[in-house]
C-alpha positions in Angstrom: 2.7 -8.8 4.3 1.5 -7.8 0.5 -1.9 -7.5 1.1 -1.0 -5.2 4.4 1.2 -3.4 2.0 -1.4 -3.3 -0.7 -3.8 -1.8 1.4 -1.6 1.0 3.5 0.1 2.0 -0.5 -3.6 2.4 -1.5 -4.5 4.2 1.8 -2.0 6.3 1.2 -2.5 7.4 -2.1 -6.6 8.1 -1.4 -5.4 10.3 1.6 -3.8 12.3 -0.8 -6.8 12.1 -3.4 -8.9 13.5 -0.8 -6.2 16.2 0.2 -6.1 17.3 -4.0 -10.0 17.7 -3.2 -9.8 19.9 0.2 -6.6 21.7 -1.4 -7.9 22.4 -5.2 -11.7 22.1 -5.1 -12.8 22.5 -1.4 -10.3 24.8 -0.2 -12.6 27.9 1.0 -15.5 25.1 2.6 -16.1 25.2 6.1 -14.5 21.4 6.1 -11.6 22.7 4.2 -10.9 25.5 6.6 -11.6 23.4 9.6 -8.8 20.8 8.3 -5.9 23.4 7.7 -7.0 25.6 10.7 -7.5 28.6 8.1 -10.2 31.6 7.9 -12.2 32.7 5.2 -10.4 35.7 4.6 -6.9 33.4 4.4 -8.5 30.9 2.2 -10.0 33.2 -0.1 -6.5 34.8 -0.7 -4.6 31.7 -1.2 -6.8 29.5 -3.6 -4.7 29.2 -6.0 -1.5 28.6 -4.1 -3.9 26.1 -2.3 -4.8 24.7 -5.3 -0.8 24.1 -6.6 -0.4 22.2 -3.4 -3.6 20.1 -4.2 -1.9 19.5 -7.9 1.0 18.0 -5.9 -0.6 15.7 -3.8 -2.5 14.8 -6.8 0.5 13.5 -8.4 1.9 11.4 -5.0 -1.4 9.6 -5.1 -1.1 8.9 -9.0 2.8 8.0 -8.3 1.4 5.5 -5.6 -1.5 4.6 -7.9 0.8 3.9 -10.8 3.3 1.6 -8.2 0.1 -0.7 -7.3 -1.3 -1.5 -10.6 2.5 -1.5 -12.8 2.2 -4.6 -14.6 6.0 -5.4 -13.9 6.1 -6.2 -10.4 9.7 -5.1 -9.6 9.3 -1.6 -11.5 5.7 -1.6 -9.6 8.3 -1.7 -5.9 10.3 1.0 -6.7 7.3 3.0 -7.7 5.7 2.9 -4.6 9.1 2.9 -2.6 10.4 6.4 -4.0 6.7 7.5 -4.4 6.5 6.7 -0.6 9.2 8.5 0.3 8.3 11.6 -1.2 5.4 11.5 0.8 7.7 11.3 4.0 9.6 14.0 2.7 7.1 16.4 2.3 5.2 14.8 5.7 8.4 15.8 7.4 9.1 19.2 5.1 5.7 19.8 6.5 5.5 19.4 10.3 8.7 21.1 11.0 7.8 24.3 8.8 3.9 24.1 8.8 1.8 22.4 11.4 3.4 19.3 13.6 0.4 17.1 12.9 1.3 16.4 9.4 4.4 13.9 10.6 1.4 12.4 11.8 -1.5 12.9 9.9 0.4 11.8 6.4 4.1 10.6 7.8 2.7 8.2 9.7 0.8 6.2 7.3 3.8 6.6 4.7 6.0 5.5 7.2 3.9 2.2 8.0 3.3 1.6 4.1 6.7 2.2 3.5 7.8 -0.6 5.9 5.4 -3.3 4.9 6.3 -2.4 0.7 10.0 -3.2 2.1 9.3 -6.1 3.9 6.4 -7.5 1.2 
């Protein structure tokens, strides 16, 4: 059960690397516009709002980051637990008020992470 929870914290936290790249960097690329279902004329107006999302998910992944390689074990948990949660917050936050495949797209794998963590 810790590896599995290793593994899912660490996938979770590179999903969210990856979205910091489409959101901040990537945001007007075909890929990028592909991902979010945007155009280039929407993308091209909301870079930098895109990119302040990006920031965020930047800081989940370094939250989750920080949780797996804690040298105290125990403060390392609670890391990735509340760090986790935030995720499912915003993975929820996001599917009722945004698009409904984010509950699956990044809930999902929060949720699964957050279960092994608990039952590590």
């Amino acid at each position: 059960m810790v590896i599995a929870s290793i593994i899912f914290v660490a996938l979770v936290a590179m999903e969210h690397l990856y979205i910091l790249v489409l959101e901040m960097f990537l945001w007007t690329s075909d890929r990028a516009r592909k991902s979010f279902g945007t155009t280039k004329e929407f993308a091209e107006s909301t870079k930098s709002l895109a990119a302040n999302q990006g920031l965020y998910n930047g800081f989940l992944a370094a939250g989750l980051f920080w949780g797996l390689f804690h040298p105290t074990a125990e403060f390392g948990y609670q890391l990735q637990l509340f760090f986790l949660i935030c995720v499912l917050v915003a993975a929820v936050y996001g599917g009722l008020t945004a698009k409904k495949s984010i509950l699956v797209v990044q809930g999902l794998p929060a949720l699964i992470a957050l279960v092994f963590v608990l039952f590590a």
